[in-house]
Structure formats: structure tokens, C-alpha cells
C-alpha positions in Angstrom: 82.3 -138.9 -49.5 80.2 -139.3 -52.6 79.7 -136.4 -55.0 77.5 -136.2 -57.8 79.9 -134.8 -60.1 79.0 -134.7 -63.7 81.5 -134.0 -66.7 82.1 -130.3 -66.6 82.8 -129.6 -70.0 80.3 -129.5 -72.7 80.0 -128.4 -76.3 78.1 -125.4 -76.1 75.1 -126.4 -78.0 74.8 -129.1 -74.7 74.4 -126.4 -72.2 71.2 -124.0 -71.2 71.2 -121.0 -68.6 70.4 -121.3 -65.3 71.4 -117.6 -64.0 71.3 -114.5 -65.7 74.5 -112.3 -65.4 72.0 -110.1 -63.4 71.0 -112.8 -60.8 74.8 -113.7 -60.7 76.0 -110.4 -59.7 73.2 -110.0 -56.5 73.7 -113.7 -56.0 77.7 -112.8 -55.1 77.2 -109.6 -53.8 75.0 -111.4 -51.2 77.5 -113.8 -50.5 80.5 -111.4 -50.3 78.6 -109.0 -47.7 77.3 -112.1 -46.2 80.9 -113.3 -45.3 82.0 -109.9 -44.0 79.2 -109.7 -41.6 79.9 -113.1 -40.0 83.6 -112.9 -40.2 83.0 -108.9 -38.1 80.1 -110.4 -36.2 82.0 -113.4 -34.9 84.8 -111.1 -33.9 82.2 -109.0 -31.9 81.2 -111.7 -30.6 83.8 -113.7 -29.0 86.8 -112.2 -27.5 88.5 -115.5 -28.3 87.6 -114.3 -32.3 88.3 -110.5 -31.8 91.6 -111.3 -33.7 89.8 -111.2 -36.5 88.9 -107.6 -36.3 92.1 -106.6 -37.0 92.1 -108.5 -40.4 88.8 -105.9 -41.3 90.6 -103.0 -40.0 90.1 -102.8 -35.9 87.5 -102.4 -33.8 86.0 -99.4 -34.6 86.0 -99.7 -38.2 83.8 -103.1 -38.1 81.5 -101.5 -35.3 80.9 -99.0 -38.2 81.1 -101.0 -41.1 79.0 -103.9 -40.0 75.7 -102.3 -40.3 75.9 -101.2 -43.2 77.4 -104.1 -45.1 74.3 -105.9 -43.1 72.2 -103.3 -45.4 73.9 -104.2 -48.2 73.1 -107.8 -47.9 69.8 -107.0 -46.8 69.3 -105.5 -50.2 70.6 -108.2 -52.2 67.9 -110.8 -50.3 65.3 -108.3 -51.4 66.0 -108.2 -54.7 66.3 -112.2 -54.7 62.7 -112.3 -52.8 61.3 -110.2 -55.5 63.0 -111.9 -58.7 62.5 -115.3 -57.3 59.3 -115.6 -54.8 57.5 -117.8 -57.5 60.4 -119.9 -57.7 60.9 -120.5 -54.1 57.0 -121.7 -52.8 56.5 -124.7 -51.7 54.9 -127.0 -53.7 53.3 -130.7 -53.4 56.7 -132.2 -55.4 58.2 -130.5 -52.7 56.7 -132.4 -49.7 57.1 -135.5 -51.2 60.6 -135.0 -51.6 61.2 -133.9 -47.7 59.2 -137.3 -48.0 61.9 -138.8 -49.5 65.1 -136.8 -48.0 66.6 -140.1 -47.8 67.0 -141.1 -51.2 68.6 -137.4 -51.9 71.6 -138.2 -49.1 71.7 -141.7 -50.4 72.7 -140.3 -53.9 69.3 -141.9 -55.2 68.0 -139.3 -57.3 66.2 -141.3 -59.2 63.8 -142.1 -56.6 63.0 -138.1 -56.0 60.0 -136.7 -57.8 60.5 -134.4 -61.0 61.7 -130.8 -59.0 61.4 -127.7 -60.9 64.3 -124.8 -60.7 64.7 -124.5 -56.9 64.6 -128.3 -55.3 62.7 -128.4 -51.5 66.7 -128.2 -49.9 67.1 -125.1 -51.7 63.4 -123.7 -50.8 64.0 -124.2 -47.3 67.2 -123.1 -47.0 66.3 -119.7 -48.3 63.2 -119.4 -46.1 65.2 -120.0 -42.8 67.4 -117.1 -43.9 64.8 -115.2 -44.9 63.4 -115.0 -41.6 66.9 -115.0 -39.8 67.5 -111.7 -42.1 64.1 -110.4 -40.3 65.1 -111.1 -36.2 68.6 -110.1 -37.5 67.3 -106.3 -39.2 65.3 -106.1 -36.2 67.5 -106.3 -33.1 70.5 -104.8 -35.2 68.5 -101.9 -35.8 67.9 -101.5 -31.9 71.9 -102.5 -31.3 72.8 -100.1 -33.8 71.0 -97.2 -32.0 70.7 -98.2 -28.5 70.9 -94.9 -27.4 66.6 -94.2 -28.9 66.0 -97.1 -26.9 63.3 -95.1 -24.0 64.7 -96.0 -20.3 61.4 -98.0 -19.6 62.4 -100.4 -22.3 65.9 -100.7 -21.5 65.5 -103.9 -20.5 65.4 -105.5 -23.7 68.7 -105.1 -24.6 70.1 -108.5 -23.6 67.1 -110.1 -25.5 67.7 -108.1 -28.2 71.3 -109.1 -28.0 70.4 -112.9 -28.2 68.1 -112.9 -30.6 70.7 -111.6 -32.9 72.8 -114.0 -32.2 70.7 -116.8 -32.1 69.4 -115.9 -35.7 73.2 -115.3 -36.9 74.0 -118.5 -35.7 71.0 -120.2 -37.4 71.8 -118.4 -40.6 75.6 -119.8 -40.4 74.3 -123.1 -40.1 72.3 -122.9 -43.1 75.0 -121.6 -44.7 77.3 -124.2 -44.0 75.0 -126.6 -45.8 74.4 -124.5 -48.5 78.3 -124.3 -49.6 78.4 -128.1 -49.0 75.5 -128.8 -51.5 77.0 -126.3 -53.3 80.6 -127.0 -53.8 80.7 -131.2 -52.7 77.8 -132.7 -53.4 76.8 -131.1 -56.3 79.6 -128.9 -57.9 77.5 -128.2 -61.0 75.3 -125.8 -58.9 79.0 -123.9 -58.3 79.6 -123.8 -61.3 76.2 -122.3 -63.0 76.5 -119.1 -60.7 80.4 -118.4 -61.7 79.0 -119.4 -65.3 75.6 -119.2 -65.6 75.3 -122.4 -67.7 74.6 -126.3 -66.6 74.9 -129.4 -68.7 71.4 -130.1 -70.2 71.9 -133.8 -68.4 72.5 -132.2 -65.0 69.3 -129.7 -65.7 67.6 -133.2 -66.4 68.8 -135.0 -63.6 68.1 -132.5 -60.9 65.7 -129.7 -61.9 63.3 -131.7 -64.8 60.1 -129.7 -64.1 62.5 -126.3 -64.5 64.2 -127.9 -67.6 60.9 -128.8 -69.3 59.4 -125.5 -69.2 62.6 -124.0 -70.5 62.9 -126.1 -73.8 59.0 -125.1 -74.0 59.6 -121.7 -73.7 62.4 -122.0 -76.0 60.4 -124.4 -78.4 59.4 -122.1 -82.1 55.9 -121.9 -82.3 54.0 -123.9 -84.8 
């Protein structure tokens, strides 16, 4: 397996910020609510998981708890769709380097055109969890209170029930790729949302456009 692992140590001097303390902390607390929604959900799920409702506490307490951790996280993607919208359209560079996907797996970066602070892989990755937050509010709203439900729409209920579970398992997916890019094949990007900081090469290497506007923010006027 094939990592593109840069030297993680750096004067300081070599380094510029890629997340805020603020954008760390909903960044995490996504992540941390995240994980105790699937771990409950799966449990919920799958009798053949259910064990791991008694790691959270039983049955009852993750029947209760689930929903509202699944607010919580809900919360935390709101704040990241209003702080980083901008940041997260889709862009021309961006279709030519879905174009070019190839390369990116091949560990030819240098073939991939200039990205700015989220690459394509990232953009999309956030989108398809975007909208699996949506069908997942949605029909966990209606599971939550089933009882509101009127009797001449009681029929929806196993729908409802799959299309929770078909965007939870869509999210998990995504999510399994994210921590892979994350942690494997680029460990940097682990590392600037525990720190907040990157290498200036690594900013170079995979985020130019985002780079360049930074150093020209940063740049004293004449």
C-alpha cells in the first residue's frame, strides 16, 4: 500500500493553517456523534450487532439517545455547510480531476490540475453525506414519532424504514473512504485537524490554488 506520507515535522516558520480551532472542534464533534449513531444504529439494526447496545448502555438508553445525538451531528453539518459552502462547489479543476481520478490512485499527483482547499474527492464526499443527512432527518423524524403518523399513511413505515437504512449505509461507505484518505493515503490531512497546521510543501503539493490565495492574503500590501 502506497501512502503519500510527507515529513511530519517542520520548523514552524514551514507550516500555514489549514483549520481554525473553531472548525476543528465542529469538525470532531461531527465525527464523535457520527460514530455513536452508527455504532447504536448498527445495533438497532441487526440482532446479530445488538451486542453492541450494551456497550452504549442497553436498549433503551440508545432508542433514546440516538435521536438526539443524530441532532447533534445534524448541527455540526450545518454549521460546516454554512462556514464552508464556497469551499465545497464544484468547479471546472474539479471535473477535470474526476477526469483524471486515475493519476490520483496511481499516486501521480503531478498530473492532477492545481485544486484549491477542498480537492473534487473531498467535494463529493461531503455532498453524498449531505444528502444522506437529509433522507436520514427525514425518515428518523417519522421513526422517532411513529405514533403522529395518520392511519391512512401507515403504510409508509417500512419505506420509511429503508430509506434510512439505505442512506445510513451510503453514509458509512463514504465514510470508510474518507478515514482511508484520511489516515493511509494521506496522513497529513489527519494531522491538520488534530493540529490545524500542514507543511507548506504538502499545501503545495495537494491544495495549490488554496495555498496561493493564502500567501496572497497573507502578502503586506505595497
Amino acid at each position: 500500500m502506497t501512502t503519500r506520507a510527507l515529513p511530519l515535522k517542520e520548523p514552524p516558520d514551514d507550516q500555514v493553517e489549514r483549520y481554525s480551532l473553531t472548525e476543528r472542534i465542529w469538525h470532531w464533534l461531527a465525527s464523535l456523534s457520527y460514530t455513536y449513531c452508527t455504532l447504536t444504529g448498527l445495533a438497532l439494526f441487526s440482532p446479530y450487532l445488538y451486542w453492541l447496545a450494551a456497550v452504549f448502555g442497553g436498549g433503551p438508553t440508545i432508542r433514546f439517545w440516538h435521536p438526539w445525538l443524530g441532532l447533534v451531528f445534524l448541527a455540526s453539518v450545518v454549521w460546516m455547510h454554512g462556514n464552508w459552502r464556497d469551499d465545497l462547489r464544484l468547479t471546472e479543476a474539479d471535473r477535470e480531476w474526476r477526469a483524471k481520478i486515475g493519476s490520483y490512485v496511481e499516486n501521480r499527483d503531478q498530473e492532477l490540475p492545481p485544486q484549491a482547499r477542498f480537492n473534487a474527492g473531498q467535494k463529493l464526499f461531503y455532498w453524498a453525506m449531505f444528502y444522506a443527512i437529509l433522507v436520514l432527518l427525514l425518515s428518523g423524524i417519522v421513526m422517532w414519532f411513529p405514533e403522529r403518523v395518520p392511519r391512512n399513511l401507515i403504510v409508509i413505515l417500512p419505506v420509511v424504514v429503508i430509506l434510512h437504512e439505505a442512506a445510513a449505509l451510503i453514509s458509512i461507505g463514504a465514510i470508510i473512504i474518507h478515514i482511508y484518505m484520511s489516515v493511509f493515503a494521506e496522513p497529513e490531512s489527519l494531522r491538520a485537524m488534530v493540529h490545524g497546521k500542514v507543511s507548506r510543501a504538502w499545501a503545495r503539493n495537494y491544495h495549490r490554488l488554496w495555498y496561493e490565495k493564502v500567501q496572497g492574503q497573507r502578502r503586506p500590501a505595497p
